[in-house]
C-alpha positions in Angstrom: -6.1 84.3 13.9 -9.6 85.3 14.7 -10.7 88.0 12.7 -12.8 90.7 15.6 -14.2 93.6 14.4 -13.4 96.9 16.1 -15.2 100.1 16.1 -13.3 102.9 15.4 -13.9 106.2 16.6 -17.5 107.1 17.6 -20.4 105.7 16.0 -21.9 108.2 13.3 -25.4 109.5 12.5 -26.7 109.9 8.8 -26.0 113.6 9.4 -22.3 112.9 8.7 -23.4 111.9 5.2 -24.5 113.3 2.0 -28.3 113.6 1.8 -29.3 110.6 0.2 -32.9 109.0 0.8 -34.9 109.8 4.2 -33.3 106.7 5.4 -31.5 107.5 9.2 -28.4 104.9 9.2 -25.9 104.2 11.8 -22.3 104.1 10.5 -19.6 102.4 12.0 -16.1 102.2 11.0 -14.8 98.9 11.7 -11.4 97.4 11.8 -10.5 93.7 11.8 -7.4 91.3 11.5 -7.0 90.1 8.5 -6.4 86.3 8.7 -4.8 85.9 5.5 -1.8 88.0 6.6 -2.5 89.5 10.4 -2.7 93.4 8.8 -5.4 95.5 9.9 -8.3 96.3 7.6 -11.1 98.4 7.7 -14.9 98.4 6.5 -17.7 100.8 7.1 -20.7 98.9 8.3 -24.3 101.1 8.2 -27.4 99.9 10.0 -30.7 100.8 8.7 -32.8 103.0 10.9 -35.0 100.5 13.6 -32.5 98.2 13.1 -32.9 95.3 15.6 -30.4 92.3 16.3 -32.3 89.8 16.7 -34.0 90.1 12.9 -33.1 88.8 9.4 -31.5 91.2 7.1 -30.1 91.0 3.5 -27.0 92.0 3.1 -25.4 94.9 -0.2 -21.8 95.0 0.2 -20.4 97.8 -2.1 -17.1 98.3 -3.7 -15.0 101.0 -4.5 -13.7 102.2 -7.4 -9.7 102.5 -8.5 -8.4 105.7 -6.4 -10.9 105.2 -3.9 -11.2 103.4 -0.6 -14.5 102.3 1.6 -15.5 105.7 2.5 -17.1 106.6 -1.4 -20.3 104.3 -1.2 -20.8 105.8 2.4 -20.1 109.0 1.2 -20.3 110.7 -2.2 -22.7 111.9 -3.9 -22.0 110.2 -7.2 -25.4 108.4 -8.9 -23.8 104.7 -8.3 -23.1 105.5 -4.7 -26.7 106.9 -3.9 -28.7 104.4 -5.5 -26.4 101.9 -3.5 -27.2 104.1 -0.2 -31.1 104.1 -1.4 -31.8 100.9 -2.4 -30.3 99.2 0.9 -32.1 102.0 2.8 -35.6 100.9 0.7 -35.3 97.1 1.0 -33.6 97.3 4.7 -30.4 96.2 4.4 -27.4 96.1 6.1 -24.8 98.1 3.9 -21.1 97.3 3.9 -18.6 99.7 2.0 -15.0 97.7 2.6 -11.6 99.1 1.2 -10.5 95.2 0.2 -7.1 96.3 0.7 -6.0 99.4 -1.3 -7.2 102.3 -3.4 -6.1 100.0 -6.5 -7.1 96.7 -5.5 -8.5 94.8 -8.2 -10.0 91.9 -5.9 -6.5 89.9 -5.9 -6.5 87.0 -3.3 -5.8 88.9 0.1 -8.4 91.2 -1.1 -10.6 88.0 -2.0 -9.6 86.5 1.8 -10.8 89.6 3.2 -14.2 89.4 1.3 -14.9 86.1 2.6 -14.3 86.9 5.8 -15.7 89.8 6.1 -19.2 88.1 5.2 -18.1 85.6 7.6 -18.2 88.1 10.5 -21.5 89.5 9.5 -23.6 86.4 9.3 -21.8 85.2 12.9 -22.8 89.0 14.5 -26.5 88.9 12.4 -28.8 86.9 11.4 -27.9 87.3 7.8 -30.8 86.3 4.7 -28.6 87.1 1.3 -25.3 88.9 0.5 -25.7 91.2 -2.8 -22.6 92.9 -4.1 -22.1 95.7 -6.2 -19.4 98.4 -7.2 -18.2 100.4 -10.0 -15.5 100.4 -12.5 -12.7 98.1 -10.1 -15.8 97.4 -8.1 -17.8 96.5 -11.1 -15.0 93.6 -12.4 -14.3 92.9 -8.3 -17.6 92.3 -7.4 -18.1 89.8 -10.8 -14.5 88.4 -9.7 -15.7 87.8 -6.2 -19.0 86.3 -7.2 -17.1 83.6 -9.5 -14.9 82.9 -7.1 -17.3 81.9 -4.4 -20.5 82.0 -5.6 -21.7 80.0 -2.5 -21.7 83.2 -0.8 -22.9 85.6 -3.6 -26.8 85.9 -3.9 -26.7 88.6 -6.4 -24.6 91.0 -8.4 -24.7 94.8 -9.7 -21.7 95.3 -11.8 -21.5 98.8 -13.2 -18.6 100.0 -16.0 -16.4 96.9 -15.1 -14.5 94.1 -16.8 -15.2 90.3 -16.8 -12.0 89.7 -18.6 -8.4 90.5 -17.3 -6.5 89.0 -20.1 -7.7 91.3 -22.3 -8.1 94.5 -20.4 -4.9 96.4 -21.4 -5.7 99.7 -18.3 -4.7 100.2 -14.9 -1.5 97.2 -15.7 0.8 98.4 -12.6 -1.9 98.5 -10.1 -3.8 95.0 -11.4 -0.2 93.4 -11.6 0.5 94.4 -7.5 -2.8 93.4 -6.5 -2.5 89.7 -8.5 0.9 89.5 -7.8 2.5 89.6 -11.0 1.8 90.6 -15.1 -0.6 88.7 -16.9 2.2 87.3 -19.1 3.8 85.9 -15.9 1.0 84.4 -14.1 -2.1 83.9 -16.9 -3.6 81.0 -14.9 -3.9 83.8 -12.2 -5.8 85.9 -14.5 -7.8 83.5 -16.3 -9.0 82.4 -12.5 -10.3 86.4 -11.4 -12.2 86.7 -15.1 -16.0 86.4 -14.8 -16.0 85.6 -18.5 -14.5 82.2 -18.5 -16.4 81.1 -15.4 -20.2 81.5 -16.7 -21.3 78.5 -14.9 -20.7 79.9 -11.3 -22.7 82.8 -12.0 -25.9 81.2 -11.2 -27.3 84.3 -8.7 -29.1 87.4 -10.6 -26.4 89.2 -12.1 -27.1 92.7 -13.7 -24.7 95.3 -16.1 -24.5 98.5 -17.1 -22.1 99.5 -19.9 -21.4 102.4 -21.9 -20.1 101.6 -25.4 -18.1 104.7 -25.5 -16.1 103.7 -22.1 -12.4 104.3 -22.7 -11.2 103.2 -19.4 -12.7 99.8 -19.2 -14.4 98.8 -23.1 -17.4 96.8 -22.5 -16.6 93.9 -25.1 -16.1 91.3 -22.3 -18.9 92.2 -20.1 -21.3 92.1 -23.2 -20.2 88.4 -24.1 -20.5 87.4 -20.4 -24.0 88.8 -20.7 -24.9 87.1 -23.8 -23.6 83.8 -22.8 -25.8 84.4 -19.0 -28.7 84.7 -21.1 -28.2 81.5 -23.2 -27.6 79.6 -20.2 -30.7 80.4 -19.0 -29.7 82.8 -15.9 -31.4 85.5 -14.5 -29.6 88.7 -16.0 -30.2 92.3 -16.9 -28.3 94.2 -19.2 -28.2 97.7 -19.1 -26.0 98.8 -22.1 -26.1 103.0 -23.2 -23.9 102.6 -27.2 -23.2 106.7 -26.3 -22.2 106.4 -22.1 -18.7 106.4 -21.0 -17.3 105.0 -18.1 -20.4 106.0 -15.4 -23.9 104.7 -14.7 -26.6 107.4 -14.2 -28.7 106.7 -11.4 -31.8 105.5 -12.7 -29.8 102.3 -14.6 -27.8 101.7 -11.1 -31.0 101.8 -9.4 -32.6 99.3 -12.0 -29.3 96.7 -11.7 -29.4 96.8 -7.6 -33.1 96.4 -7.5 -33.1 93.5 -10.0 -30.1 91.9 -7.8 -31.4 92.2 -5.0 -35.3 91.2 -5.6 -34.8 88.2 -8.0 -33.7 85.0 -6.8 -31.6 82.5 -8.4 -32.7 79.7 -10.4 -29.9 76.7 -10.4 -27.3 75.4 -8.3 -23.8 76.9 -8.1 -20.8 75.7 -9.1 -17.8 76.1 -6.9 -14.3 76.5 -7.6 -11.9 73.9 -8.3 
């Protein structure tokens, strides 16, 4: 089925959002039909201020984190979320806030599906340059689980607080286990496939971290190795690691990751997946 977005509602001005940057957006709250299962899902889609059709924009598609859904990057006031608002608004990007299925998805295939379609619409309805995704916590280990998964689509990543490794994250079980479709000790191959950490190679865009080595809700162990291995492999990558944060970004390190992800370019030829 033909996934066609549908505006919700009326469209918004940037008064129905926090104060952010001077930017003016127009925010739309879209539905469309997902194709991997005929639901109905729903993405907020904000056009820069001037924004004209007929010209080439990137593209920062930001993801929520676990008890959330797509209206926090839109909305709150949270540092992650307005550097994400800001540094669209500065480089003029189109910015896309999608729930990718639930409050607790952790980026399991229909979620994945979604995604990919999702960016499919956009480059079909604009003349679309580069897709840059971010998010934080369950958006930080989506967006690295997205970008492994189909790196041909990915031209940068800001992961904040997240996990590149779901065998060995031991938090939020129930809600990881519904959104892959069963535990980790029934399905590991499933796992192993939506873990950054064993799929370096794919990760050929800028990617960019931020950690806090005091994070209790998702330990930074496996987002540090990724790291380290990115670096030897030559890869464009920016580590932002604070030994005292906890499980949040401040917004002068968010700032730093999106505007490294979405400025430098990649240097090698992606992988895709078998």
């Amino acid at each position: 089925m033909k996934s066609v977005p549908i505006l919700i509602g009326a469209v918004l001005t940037a008064a129905s959002l926090p104060p952010s940057s001077e930017q003016t957006w127009t925010v739309q709250d879209r539905s469309f039909v997902a194709q991997v299962d005929g639901t109905t899902q729903k993405y907020v889609l904000m056009l820069p201020g001037g924004f004209k059709v007929g010209e080439a924009h990137d593209v920062l598609i930001a993801l929520h984190g676990h008890g959330s859904d797509r209206w926090q990057f839109a909305r709150d006031t949270r540092d992650e979320c307005r550097a994400a608002r800001d540094a669209a608004a500065e480089h003029g990007m189109i910015f896309v806030s999608p729930d990718y299925r639930a409050k607790t998805s952790w980026m399991g295939s229909k979620a994945e599906a979604d995604m990919v379609q999702i960016i499919e619409d956009l480059k079909k309805q604009y003349r679309v340059r580069r897709v840059v995704i971010c998010g934080g916590s369950m958006g930080g280990a989506s967006c690295l689980t997205l970008a492994v998964r189909h790196p041909e689509l990915v031209d940068g990543v800001a992961s904040m607080n997240g996990t590149a490794n779901h065998l060995g994250c031991e938090r939020f079980q129930d809600a990881i286990a519904e959104s892959f479709g069963g535990r980790k000790s029934e399905i590991p191959l499933e796992y192993k496939n939506r873990s950054a950490e064993y799929w370096p190679e794919r990760l050929t865009m800028p990617v960019a971290f931020t950690t806090g080595g005091k994070d209790a809700s998702v330990p930074p162990h496996s987002v540090l190795r990724l790291a380290e291995i990115l670096k030897k492999l030559g890869r464009p990558v920016l580590l932002i690691h604070r030994e005292n944060g906890g499980h949040s970004t401040n917004y002068e390190d968010a700032r730093k990751i999106l505007d490294f992800a979405i400025t430098t370019r990649s240097t090698a030829t992606a992988s895709a997946p078998a």
